[in-house]
C-alpha positions as CSV (number, residue, x, y, z in Angstrom):
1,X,98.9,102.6,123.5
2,X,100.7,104.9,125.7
3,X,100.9,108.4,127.1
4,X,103.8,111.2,127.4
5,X,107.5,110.1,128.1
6,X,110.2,112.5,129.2
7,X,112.4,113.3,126.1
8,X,109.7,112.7,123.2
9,X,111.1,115.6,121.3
10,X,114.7,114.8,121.5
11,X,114.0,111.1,120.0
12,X,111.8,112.1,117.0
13,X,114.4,115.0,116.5
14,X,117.3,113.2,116.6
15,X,115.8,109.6,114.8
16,X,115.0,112.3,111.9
17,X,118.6,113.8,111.6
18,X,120.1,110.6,111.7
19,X,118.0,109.1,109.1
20,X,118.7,111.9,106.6
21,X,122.2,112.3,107.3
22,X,123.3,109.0,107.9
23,X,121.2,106.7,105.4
24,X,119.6,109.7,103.3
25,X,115.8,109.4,104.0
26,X,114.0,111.8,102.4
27,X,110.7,110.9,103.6
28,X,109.8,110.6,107.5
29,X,106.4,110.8,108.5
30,X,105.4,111.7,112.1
31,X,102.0,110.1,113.2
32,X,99.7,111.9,115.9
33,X,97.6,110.0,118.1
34,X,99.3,107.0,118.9
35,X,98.9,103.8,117.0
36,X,95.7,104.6,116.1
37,X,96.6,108.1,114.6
38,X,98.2,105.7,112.2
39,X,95.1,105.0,110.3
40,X,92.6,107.7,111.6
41,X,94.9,110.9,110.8
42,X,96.8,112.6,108.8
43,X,100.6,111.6,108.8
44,X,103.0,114.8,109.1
45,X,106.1,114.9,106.9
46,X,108.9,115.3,109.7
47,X,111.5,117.3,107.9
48,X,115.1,119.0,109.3
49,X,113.4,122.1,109.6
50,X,110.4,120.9,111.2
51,X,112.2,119.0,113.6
52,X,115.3,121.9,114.4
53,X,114.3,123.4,117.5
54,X,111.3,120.8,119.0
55,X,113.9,120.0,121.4
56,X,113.8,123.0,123.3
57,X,109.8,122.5,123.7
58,X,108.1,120.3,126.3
59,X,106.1,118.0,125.7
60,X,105.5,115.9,122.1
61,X,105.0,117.7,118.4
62,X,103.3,114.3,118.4
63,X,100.0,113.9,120.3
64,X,100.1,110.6,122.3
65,X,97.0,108.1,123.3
66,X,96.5,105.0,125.1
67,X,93.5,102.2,124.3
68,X,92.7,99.5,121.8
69,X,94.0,100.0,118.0
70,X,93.2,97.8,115.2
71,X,96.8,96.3,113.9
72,X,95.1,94.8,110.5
73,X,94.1,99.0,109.9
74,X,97.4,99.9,111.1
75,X,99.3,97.4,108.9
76,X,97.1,98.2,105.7
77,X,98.0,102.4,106.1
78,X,101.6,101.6,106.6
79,X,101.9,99.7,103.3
80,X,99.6,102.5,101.3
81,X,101.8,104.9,102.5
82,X,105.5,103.2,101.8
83,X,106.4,103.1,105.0
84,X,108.9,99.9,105.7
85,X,110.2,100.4,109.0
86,X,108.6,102.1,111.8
87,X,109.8,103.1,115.1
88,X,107.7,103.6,118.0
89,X,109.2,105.9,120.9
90,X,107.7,105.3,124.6
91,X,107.3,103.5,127.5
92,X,105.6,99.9,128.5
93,X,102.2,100.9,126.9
94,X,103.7,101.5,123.3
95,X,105.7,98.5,123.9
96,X,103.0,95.9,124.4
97,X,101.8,98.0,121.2
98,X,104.5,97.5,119.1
């Protein structure tokens, strides 16, 4: 629902840290492609190493999209894969998404 914001890295890198040191999450999965990347692609597993050093790299380890998404698709993926809480980093087009 939206494109590139300033700072992607740093959020997903930081979110990750603090859910595993804070409140011990063991799984985070990263989704590509905005809100649709949700249901049409393969999740990545966000782990500390993965995430160590994407700070220091422009632009997202995430891609980004804007247009339509289906939220019935969207909701059905999230609950096959486990997922209960979800955070969406960007601006007013990933807002109105959310």
């Amino acid at each position: 629902c939206g494109g590139l914001v300033p700072g992607q890295n740093n959020v997903i890198r930081d979110l990750v840290k603090t859910l595993h040191n804070l409140y011990g999450v063991t799984t985070v999965y990263g989704f590509h492609g905005g809100f649709k990347g949700i249901y049409k692609l393969k999740p990545t597993l966000l782990t500390l190493s993965k995430v160590s050093d994407i700070n220091l790299k422009g632009g997202t380890i995430l891609s980004t999209t804007s247009g339509a998404c289906d939220p019935e698709l969207i909701v059905r993926e999230l609950k096959r894969l486990d997922v209960n809480q979800l955070y969406v980093i960007g601006g007013d087009g990933a807002m109105r998404g959310a």
